[in-house]
C-alpha positions in Angstrom: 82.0 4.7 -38.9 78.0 5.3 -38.3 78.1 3.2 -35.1 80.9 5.5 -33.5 79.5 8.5 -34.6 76.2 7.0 -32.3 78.4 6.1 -29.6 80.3 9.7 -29.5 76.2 11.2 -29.9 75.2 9.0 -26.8 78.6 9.9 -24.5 77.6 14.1 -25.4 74.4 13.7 -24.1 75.1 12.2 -20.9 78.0 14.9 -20.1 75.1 17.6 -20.6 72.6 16.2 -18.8 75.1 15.7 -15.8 76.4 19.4 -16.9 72.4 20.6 -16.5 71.8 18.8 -13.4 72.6 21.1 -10.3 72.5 19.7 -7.1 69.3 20.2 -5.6 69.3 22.5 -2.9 66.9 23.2 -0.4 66.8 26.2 1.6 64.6 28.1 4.3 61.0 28.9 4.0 58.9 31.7 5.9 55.6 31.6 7.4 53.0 33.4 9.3 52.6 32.5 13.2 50.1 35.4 13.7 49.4 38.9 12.5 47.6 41.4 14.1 45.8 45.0 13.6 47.4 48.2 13.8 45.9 51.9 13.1 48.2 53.9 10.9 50.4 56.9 13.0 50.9 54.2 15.8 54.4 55.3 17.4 54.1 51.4 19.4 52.0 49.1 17.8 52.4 45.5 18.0 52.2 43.6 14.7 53.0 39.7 14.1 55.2 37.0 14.5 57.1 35.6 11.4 58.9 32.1 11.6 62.1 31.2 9.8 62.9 27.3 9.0 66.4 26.3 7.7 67.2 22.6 6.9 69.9 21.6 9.1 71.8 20.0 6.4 72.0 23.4 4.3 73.5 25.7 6.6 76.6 27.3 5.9 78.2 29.8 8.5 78.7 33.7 7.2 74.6 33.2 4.8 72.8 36.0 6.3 69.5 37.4 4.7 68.2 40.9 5.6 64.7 41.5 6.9 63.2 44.6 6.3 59.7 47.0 6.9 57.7 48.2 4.8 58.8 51.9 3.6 58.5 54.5 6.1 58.1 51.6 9.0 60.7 51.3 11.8 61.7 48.6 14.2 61.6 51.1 16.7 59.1 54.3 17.9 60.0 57.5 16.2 60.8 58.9 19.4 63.8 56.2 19.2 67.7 56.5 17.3 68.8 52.9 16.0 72.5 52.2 16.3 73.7 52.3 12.9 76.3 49.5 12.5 76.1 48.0 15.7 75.9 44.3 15.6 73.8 42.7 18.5 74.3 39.4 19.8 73.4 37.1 23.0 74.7 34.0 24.7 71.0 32.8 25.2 68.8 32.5 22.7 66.8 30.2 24.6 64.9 32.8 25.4 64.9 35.8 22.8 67.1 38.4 21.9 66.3 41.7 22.6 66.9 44.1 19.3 67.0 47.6 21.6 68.4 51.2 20.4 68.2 52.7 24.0 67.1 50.9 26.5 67.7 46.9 27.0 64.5 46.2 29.3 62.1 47.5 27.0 61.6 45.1 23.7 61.1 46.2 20.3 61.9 42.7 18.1 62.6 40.2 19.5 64.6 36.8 17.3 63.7 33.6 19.5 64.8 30.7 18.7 63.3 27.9 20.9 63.9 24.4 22.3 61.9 22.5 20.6 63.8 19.8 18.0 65.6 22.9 16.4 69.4 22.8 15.6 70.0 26.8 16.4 68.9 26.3 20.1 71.9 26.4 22.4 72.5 27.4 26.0 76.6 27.9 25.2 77.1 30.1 22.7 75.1 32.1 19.6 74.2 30.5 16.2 73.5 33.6 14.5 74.0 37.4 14.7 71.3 40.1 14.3 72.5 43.4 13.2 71.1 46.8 11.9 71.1 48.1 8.8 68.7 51.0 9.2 65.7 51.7 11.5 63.6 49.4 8.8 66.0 46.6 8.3 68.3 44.0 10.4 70.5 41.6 8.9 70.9 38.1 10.4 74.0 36.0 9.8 74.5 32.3 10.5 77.9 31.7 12.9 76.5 27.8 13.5 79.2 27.8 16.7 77.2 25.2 18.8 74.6 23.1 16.6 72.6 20.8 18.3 73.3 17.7 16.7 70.0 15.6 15.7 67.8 18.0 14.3 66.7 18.5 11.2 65.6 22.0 11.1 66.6 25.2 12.6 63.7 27.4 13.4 63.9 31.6 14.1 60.8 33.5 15.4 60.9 37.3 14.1 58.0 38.8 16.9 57.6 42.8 16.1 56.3 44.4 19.5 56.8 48.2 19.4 56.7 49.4 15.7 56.0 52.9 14.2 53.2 52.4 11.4 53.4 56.2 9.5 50.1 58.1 8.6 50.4 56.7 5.1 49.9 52.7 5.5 47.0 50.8 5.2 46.2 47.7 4.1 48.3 44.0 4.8 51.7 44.8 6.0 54.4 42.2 5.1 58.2 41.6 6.2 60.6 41.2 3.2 63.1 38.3 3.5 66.3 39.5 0.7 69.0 37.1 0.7 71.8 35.8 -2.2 70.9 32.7 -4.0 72.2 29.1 -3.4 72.7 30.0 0.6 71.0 28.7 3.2 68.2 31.2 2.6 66.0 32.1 0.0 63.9 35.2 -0.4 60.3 36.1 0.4 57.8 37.8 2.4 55.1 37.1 4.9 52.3 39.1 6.3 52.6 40.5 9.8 49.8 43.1 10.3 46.8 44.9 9.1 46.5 48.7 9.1 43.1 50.2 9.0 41.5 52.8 10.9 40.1 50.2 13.7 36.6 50.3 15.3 35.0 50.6 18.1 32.0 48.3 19.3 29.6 49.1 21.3 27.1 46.5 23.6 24.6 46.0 26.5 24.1 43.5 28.9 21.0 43.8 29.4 17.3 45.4 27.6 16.5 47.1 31.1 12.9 48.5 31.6 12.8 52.2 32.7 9.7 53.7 34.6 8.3 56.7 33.9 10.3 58.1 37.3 13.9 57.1 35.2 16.4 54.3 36.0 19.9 52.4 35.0 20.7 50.9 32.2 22.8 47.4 31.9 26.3 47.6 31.6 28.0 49.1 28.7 30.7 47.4 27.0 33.5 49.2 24.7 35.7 46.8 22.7 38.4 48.0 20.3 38.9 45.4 17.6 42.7 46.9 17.3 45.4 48.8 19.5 44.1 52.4 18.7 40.5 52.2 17.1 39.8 54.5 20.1 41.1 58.0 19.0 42.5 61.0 21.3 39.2 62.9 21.7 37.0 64.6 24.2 34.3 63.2 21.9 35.8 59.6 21.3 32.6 58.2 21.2 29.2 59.7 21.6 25.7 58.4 22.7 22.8 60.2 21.5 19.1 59.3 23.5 15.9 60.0 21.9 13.3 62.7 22.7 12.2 62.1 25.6 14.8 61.5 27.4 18.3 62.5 29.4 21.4 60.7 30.8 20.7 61.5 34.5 23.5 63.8 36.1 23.5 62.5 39.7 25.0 59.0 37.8 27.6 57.3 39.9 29.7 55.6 37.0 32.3 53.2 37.2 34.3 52.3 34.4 36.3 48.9 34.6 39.4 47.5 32.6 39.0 44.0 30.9 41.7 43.9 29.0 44.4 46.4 27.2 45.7 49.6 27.6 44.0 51.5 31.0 45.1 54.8 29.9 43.0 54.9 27.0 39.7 54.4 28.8 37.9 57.2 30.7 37.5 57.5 34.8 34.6 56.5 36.3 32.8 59.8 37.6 29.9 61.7 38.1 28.0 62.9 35.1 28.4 66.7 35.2 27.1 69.1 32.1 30.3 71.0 33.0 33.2 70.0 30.4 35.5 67.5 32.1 39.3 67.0 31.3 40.6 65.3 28.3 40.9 61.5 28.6 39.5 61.5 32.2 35.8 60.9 32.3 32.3 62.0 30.7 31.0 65.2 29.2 27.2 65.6 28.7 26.0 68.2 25.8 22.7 68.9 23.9 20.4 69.2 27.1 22.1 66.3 28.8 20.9 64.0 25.9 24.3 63.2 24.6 27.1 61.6 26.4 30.7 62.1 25.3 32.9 59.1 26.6 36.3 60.9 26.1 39.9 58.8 25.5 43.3 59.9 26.6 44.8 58.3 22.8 45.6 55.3 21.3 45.8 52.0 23.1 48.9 50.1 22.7 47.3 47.0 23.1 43.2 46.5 22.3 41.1 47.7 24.8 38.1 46.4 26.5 36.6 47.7 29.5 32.7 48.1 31.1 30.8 51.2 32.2 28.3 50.4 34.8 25.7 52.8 36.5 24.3 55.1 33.8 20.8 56.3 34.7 18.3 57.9 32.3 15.5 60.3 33.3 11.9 60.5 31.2 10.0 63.5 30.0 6.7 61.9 30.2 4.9 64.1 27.6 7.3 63.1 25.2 9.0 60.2 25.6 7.8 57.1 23.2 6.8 53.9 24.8 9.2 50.6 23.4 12.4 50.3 22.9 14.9 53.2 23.8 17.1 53.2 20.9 19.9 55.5 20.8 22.3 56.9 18.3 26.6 55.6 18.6 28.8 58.0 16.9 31.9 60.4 17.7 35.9 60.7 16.3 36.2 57.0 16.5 35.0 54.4 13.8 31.9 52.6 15.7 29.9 49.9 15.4 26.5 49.8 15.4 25.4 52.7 14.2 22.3 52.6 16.6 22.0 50.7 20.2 18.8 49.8 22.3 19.9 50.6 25.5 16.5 49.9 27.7 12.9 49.9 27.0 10.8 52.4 28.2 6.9 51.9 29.7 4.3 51.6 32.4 2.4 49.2 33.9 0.4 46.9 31.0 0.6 44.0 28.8 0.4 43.4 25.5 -1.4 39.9 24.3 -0.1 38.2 20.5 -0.4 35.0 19.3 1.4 32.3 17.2 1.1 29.1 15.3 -2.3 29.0 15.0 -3.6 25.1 14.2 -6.1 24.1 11.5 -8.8 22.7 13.7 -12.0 20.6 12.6 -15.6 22.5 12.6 -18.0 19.9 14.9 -15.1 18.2 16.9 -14.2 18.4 20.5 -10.6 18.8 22.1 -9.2 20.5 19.1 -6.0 22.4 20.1 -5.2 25.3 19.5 -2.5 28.0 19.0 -0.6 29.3 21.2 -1.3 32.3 23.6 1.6 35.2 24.3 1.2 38.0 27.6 4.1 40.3 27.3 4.3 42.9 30.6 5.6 46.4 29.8 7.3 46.1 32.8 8.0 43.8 35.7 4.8 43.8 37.9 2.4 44.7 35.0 -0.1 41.4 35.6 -0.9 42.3 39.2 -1.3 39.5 42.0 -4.5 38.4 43.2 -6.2 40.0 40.3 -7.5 37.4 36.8 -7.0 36.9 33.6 -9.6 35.9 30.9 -9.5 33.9 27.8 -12.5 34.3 25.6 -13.2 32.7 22.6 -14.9 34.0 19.3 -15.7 32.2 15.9 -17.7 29.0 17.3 -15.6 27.7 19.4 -15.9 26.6 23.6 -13.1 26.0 26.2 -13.3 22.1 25.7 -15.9 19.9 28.3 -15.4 16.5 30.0 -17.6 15.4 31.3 -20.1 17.9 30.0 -20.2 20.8 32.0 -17.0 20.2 33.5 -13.6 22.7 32.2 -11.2 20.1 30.9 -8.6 22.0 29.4 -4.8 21.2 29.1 -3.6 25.2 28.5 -0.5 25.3 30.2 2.5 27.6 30.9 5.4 26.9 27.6 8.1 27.5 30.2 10.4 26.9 27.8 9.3 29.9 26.0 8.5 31.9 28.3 10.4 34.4 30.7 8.5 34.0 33.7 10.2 36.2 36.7 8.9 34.7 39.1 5.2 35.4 37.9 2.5 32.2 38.1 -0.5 31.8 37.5 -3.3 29.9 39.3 -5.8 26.8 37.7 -7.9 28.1 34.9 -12.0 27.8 35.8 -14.5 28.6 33.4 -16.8 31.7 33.8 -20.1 31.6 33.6 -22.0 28.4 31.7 -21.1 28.9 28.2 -17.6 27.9 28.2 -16.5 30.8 26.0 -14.3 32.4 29.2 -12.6 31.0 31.5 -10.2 32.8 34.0 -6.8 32.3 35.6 -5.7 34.3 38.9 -2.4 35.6 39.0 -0.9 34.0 42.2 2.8 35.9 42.3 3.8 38.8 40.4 7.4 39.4 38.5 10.3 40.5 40.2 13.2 42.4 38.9 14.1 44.7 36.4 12.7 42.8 33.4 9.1 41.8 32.4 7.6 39.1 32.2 6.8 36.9 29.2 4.0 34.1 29.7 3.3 31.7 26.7 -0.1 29.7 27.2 0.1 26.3 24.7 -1.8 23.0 24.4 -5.4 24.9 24.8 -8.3 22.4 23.6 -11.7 23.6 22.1 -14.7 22.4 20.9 -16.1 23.7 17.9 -19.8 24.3 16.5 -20.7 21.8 13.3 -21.3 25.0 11.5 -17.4 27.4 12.5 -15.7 28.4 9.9 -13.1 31.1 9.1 -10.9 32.5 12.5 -11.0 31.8 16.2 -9.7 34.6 17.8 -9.1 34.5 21.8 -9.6 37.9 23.5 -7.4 38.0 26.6 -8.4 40.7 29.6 -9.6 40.7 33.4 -8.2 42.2 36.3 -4.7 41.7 35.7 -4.0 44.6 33.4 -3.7 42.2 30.2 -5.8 43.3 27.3 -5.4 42.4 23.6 -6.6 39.4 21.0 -4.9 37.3 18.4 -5.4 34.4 16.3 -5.6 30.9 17.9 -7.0 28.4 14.8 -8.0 28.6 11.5 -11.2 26.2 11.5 -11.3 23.8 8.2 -15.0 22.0 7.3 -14.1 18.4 7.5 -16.8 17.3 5.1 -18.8 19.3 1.9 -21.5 18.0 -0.1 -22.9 18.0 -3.6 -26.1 17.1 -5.5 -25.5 14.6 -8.3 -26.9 15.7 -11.7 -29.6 18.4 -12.3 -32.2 19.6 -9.9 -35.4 18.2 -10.2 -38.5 20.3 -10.1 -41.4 19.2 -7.3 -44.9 20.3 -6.7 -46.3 20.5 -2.9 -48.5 18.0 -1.9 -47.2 15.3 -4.2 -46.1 11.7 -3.3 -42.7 10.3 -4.4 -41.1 12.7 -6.5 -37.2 12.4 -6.8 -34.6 14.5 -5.6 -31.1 14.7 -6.9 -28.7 11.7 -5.9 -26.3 13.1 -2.6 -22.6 13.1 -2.8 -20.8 13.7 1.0 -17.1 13.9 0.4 -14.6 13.8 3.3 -12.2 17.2 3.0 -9.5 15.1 4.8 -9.1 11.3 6.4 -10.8 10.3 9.4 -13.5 13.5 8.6 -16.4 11.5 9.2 -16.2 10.0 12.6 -16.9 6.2 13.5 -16.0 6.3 17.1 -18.7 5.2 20.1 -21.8 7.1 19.8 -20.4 9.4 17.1 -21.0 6.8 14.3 -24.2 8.5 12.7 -24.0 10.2 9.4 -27.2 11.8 8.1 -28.6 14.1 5.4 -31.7 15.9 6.7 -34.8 17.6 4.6 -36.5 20.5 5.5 -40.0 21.0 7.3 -42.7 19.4 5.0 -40.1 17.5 2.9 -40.7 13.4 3.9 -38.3 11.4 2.1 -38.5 7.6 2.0 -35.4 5.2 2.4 -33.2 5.5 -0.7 -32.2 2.7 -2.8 -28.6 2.8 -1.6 -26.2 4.7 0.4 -22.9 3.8 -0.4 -18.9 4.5 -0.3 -18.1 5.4 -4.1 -14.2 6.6 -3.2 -12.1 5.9 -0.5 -12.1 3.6 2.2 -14.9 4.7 4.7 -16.6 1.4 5.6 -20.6 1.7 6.4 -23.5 -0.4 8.4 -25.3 -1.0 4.9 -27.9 -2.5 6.7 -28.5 0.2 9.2 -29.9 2.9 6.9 -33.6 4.8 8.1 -35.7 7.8 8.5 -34.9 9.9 11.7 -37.1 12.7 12.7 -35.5 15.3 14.8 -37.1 18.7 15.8 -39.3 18.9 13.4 -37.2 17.3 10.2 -37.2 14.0 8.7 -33.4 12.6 8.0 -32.1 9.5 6.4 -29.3 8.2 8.9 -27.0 5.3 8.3 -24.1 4.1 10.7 -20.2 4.0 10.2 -18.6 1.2 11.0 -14.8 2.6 11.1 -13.3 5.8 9.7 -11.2 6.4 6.2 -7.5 6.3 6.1 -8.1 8.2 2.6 -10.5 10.8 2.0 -13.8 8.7 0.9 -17.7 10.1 -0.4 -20.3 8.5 0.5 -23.2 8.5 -2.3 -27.0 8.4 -1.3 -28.9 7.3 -4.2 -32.4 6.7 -5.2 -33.9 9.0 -3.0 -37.9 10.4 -3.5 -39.8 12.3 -0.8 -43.2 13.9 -0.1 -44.1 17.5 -0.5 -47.1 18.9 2.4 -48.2 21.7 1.5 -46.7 24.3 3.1 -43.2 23.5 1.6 -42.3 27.6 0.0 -41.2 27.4 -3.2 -37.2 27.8 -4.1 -34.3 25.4 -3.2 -35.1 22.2 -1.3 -31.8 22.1 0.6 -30.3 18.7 2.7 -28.4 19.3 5.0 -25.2 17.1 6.6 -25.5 16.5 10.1 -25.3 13.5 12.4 -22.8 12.6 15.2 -20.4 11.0 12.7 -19.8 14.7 11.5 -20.8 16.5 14.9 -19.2 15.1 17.9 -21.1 18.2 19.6 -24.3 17.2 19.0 -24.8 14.4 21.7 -24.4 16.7 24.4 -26.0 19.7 23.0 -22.9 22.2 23.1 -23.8 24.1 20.3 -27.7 24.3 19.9 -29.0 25.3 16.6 -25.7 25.2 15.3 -25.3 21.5 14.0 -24.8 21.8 10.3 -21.2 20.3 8.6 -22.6 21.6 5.0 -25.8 21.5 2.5 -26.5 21.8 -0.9 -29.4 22.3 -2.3 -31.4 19.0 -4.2 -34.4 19.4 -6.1 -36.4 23.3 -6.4 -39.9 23.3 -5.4 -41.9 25.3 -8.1 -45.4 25.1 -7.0 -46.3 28.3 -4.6 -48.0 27.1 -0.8 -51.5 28.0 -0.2 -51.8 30.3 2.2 -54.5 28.2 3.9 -55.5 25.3 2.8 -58.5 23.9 5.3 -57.9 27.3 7.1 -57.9 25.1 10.1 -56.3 26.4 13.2 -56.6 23.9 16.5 -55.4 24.4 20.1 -55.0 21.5 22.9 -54.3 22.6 26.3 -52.8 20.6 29.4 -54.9 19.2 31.6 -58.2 19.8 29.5 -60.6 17.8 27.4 -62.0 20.5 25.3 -59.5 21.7 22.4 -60.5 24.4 19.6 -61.1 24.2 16.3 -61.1 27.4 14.2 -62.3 28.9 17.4 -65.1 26.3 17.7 -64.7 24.3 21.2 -65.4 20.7 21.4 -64.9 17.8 24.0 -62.7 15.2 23.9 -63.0 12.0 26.6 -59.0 12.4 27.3 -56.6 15.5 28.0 -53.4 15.8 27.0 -50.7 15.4 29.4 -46.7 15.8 29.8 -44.5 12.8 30.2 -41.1 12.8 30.2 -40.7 16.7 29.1 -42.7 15.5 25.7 -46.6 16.3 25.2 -48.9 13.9 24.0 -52.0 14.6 22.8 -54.6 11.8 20.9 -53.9 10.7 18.1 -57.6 10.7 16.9 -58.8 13.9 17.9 -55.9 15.8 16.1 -56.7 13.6 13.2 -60.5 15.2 13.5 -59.4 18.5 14.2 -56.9 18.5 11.1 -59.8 17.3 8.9 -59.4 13.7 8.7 -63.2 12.3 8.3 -64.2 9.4 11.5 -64.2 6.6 9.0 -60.7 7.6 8.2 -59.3 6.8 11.3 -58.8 2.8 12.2 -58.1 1.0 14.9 -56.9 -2.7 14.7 -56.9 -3.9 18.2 -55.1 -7.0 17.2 -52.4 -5.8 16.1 -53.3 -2.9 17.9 -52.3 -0.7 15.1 -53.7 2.9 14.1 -53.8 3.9 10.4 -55.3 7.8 9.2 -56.1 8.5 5.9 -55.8 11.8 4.7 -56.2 12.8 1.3 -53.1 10.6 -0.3 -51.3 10.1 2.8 -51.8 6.8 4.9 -50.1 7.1 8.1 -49.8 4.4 10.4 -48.4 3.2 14.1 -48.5 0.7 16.4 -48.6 1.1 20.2 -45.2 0.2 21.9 -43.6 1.1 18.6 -40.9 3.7 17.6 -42.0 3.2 13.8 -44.0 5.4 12.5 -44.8 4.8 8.4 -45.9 7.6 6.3 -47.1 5.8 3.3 -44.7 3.1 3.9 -41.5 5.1 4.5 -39.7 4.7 8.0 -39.7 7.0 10.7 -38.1 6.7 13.6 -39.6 8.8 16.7 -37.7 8.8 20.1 -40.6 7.3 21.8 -44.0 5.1 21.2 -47.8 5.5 21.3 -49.1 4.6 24.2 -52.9 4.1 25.6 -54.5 6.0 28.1 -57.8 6.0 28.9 -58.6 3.7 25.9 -57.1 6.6 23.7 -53.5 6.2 21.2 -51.7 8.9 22.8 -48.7 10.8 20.8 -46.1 13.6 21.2 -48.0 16.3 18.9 -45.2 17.0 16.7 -45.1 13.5 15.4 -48.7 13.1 14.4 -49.2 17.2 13.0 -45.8 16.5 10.8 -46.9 13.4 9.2 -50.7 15.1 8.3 -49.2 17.7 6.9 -49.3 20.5 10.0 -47.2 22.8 12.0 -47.0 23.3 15.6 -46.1 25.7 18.3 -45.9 25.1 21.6 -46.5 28.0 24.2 -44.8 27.3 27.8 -46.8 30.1 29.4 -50.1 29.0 28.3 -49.4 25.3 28.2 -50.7 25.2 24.7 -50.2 23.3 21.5 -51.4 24.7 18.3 -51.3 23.2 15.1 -52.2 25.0 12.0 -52.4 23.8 8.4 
């Protein structure tokens, strides 16, 4: 009993699920081939095209669905009666049938049902039937009289070409698809068109320069971005000028059609101030500065066209140089609000600059930023005349050989707008290498400036630069301006290590504070050729002695360690040492162990060392930037002991060419004069020695070793003839040339001998006169 109970359970529940199981039916779907913009009150506008797909195997003759507008829409202009209950219907509708109250050649909707693999195309007789139900709504039926076999869709194109869109709309407009369910079609909607007022946009061709005595502008385009933007006005679109200025009345303008409706554009005419008809040309108001482009109404299709041959003229006095930036408005919707129509100027050029480069203080062919001439107008840089690049901040056109321009500046002429404008080679003005010049070979041409960018310029900067270098641009030409070319970075600083000792003049071997140099970036100190020497010099009366070590305590710097010595250079002694190769990381280089000698003139305060050498000034070899050979100092020991004022009050003078010199105003004979060799002076050793104080017995002379030593108070210094080495108290100095003998006297360069006793000197090229003074 239980199991047929189950059995009659099972057998319900199949019969209701075949009961619940309709055949499944699929039926036509709508989509949107295009839809376009309209302007609300538009009697003709032309929306979208909507396409129709019904699956072969689902259609049934007699399903119809109804198509309808949007309330207050009609298939047809208002001026337009549709024929209530009239059924229309073609043979062909291989090419479209023409839904039409009056007229059959002009087309309102069209229903178009193509060739292309669709089942309702057929050359012998209709597959459906269009008819209308009101001036909003058609009806299409299905007959299916001549399928053609082997499709599997059928596929109707709804195009709308000439429909009244009232005041009221705005916004997406969709076609409603209203049909009965289970029949071929199903219901829905799809979006044909967009109503919104519309705009206008206006554009120029061209920036074109106008001249204080007026000109044209470029050509104006007008571009409606729907049928109708453009509105029925005298004052459709207006074009305000600034101050200054007026749209020229002897203007001969021609307005041409691009595309759309013709009648909605103005006529090309003459600009009058004198009100012109409605829709046929140009009316000028406020003083001629505003133009009124009028429209005869709204364009059935968007409209595009050109106006060519509008001329300004310029009130001097109060016109602004620049740009000429006028004002867009009027009864239609424009775009932009404001327009530059030309730029206004004279004859000049304006100079900027741009991407200024970080360049090294004490290298050579650093490049720079680059350099920007703007003309005003075309023919600004006049031909045959120069233009001059200066530089400021510590910086030289770059040299190679020395004395010889070796630049690479160069025209960008990828950046630039040239117009026909060149320039000629740059040479270098006058002998400091600050200025060069360029001649300007041909002029611009044409109606716009011209633009030159200069790149790729190389310098060479001063040990001691820092902050800006600025070019100045003028000559001839009519350029004038400056601008920011590099930003100059120190490549090395240094730093005492530890507290400052305290000296006292006139004292032997006192130490200074241990001297860290630290690179600021990789390859800062310089290994390359003659640009190897790194050195830390001392001021005048300061005499160090060889440190116990210079060494590389970071980085990767790699020195001569056995290269280090005492260099004395104008006047300074300096400890040198030599670099083999440069860093690939930012090193420092540590001088340790380092005691010097205090004369007596040494002024109390800071003792400052100072970084200098070739390694850290590739200027220095050939003397670009005299006096001006510093990378950085600090500042070592303080010297707290006051100078005498005099000590021996001894005052001495040696003349060329004589054998009597002075001492404290007292004459005496010597048995040799000095004498110039080689642009250096050399006086004898011995009778400075005597005139500085230094007793007979005081001075020796080993003519083995032929070897002079002076002993002055608790200095010994010593040389040898043919020898570069001169030892104060057994330090190393290295001199650029050696003793020599003449007339059985050790003959010196003054400045070596008065330094390491302790003097000064002065040399006086009118007189031909050393004097030393202690």
């Amino acid at each position: 009993m239980r199991k047929s109970r189950r059995l009659v359970s099972i057998i319900l529940a199949i019969a209701m699920i075949f009961v619940l199981a309709a055949p499944a039916f699929a039926s036509s779907t709508y989509s949107q081939v295009s839809a376009n913009f309209a302007t609300s009150n538009s009697n003709a506008a032309p929306l979208g095209t909507a396409k129709i797909a019904i699956p072969t195997a689902e259609m049934t003759a007699g399903d119809s669905v109804n198509i309808k507008l949007p309330q207050d829409f009609s298939f047809f202009p208002n001026t337009e009666t549709y024929p209530a209950g009239v059924t229309v219907a073609y043979p062909d509708f291989a090419t479209a049938a023409i839904v039409d109250a009056q007229a059959p050649a002009t087309h309102y909707v069209e229903f178009n049902s193509p060739n292309v693999s669709n089942s309702l195309f057929s050359a012998a007789a209709n597959n459906f039937t269009v008819a209308f139900v009101s001036e909003r709504e058609v009806k299409l039926t299905l007959t299916n009289a001549a399928l053609t076999a082997g499709c599997e869709n059928g596929y109707i194109y709804v195009k709308l070409l000439n429909v009244f869109v009232p005041s009221s709309a705005s916004g997406d407009v969709s076609i409603s698809f209203d049909a009965q369910p289970g029949t071929s079609f199903a219901s829905g909607s799809v979006v044909v068109g967009k109503v919104g007022s519309g705009s206008v946009e206006l554009s120029i061709d061209d920036v074109n320069t106008i001249t204080s005595t007026g000109g044209n502008i470029s050509t104006v385009n007008v571009k409606e971005d729907r049928p109708g933007a453009l509105r029925n006005s005298t004052k459709s679109i207006k074009v305000k000028l600034p101050s200054g200025f007026e749209w020229n009345t002897a203007s001969a303008v021609t307005t041409t059609n691009k595309w759309g409706t013709i009648g909605a554009q103005p006529a090309g005419a003459n600009l009058t101030a004198a009100l012109t008809a409605a829709g046929t040309g140009y009316t000028l108001t406020d003083n001629n500065r505003t133009l009124q482009i009028n429209s005869a109404g709204g364009s059935v299709a968007a409209l595009y066209y050109t106006i060519t041959g509008l001329g300004i003229t310029v009130d001097e006095s109060v016109a602004k140089a620049g740009d000429i930036e006028a004002i867009v408005s009027g009864d239609s919707s424009t775009t932009p609000s404001t327009l530059v129509i030309g730029r206004y100027g004279d004859f000049s050029s304006s100079v900027s600059t741009s991407d200024a480069k970080d360049v090294r203080a004490g290298r050579t062919d650093e490049e720079i930023g680059k350099i920007i001439i703007d003309e005003a107008i075309a023919g600004s840089l006049i031909a045959t005349r120069t233009v001059t690049l200066t530089l400021t901040g510590g910086a030289k056109w770059h040299q190679s050989p020395i004395g010889t321009l070796n630049t690479n500046l160069r025209i960008d002429t990828a950046s630039s707008d040239q117009r026909g404008l060149t320039l000629g080679a740059w040479a270098v003005v006058g002998d400091s290498f600050e200025t060069i010049k360029a001649t300007v070979t041909t002029a611009s041409t044409g109606s716009k400036p011209a633009k030159i960018v200069l790149e790729k310029g190389n310098v060479d900067l001063s040990a001691d630069a820092t902050g800006e270098i600025k070019v100045v641009v003028a000559g001839t030409a009519g350029a004038s301006g400056e601008g920011l070319v590099a930003n100059v970075v120190k490549p090395v600083t240094v730093a005492a290590d530890g507290a400052l000792p305290d000296l006292i003049i006139g004292e032997q071997n006192q130490a200074v504070a241990d001297v860290i140099v630290t690179e600021n970036m990789k390859e800062a100190i310089d290994a390359t050729g003659a640009n190897n020497v790194l050195a830390i010099e001392f001021p005048a009366g300061v005499t160090p002695g060889l440190p116990k070590s210079v060494e590389v305590i970071e980085g990767d710097l790699q020195l001569d360690k056995s290269s280090p010595n005492i260099g004395y250079v104008n006047d300074k002694f300096r400890i040198n040492v030599n670099v083999l190769s440069t860093s690939s990381t930012p090193s420092k280089v540590k001088f340790s162990g380092i005691t010097v000698t205090t004369d007596r003139t040494v002024p109390t305060g800071g003792i400052a060392v100072k970084v200098k050498g070739t390694a850290v000034d590739q200027t220095a070899i050939a003397g670009l930037f005299p006096g001006s050979t510093t990378a950085a100092k600090t500042n070592v020991a303080n010297c707290i002991t006051a100078s005498p004022k005099q000590e021996t009050g001894a005052n001495v003078k040696f003349k060329i060419g004589e054998n009597k010199y002075t001492a404290n105003g007292v004459e005496k004979t010597m048995d040799v004069a000095p004498y110039i060799k080689d642009n250096r002076t050399f006086v004898p050793v011995r009778y400075v020695a005597y005139a500085l104080g230094v007793n007979e017995d005081n001075v020796l002379w080993d003519n083995d070793t032929q070897k002079v030593t002076i002993l002055k108070g608790d200095k010994v210094v010593q040389m040898t003839i043919g020898s570069k080495e001169l030892l104060v108290n057994g330090a190393v100095i290295t001199m650029d040339v050696a003793p020599e003998i003449t007339n059985d006297r050790t003959m010196l360069p003054f400045r070596f001998i008065a330094q390491a006793l302790g003097a000064k000197v002065t040399w006086d090229e009118a007189t031909q006169t050393v004097t030393i003074v202690i």
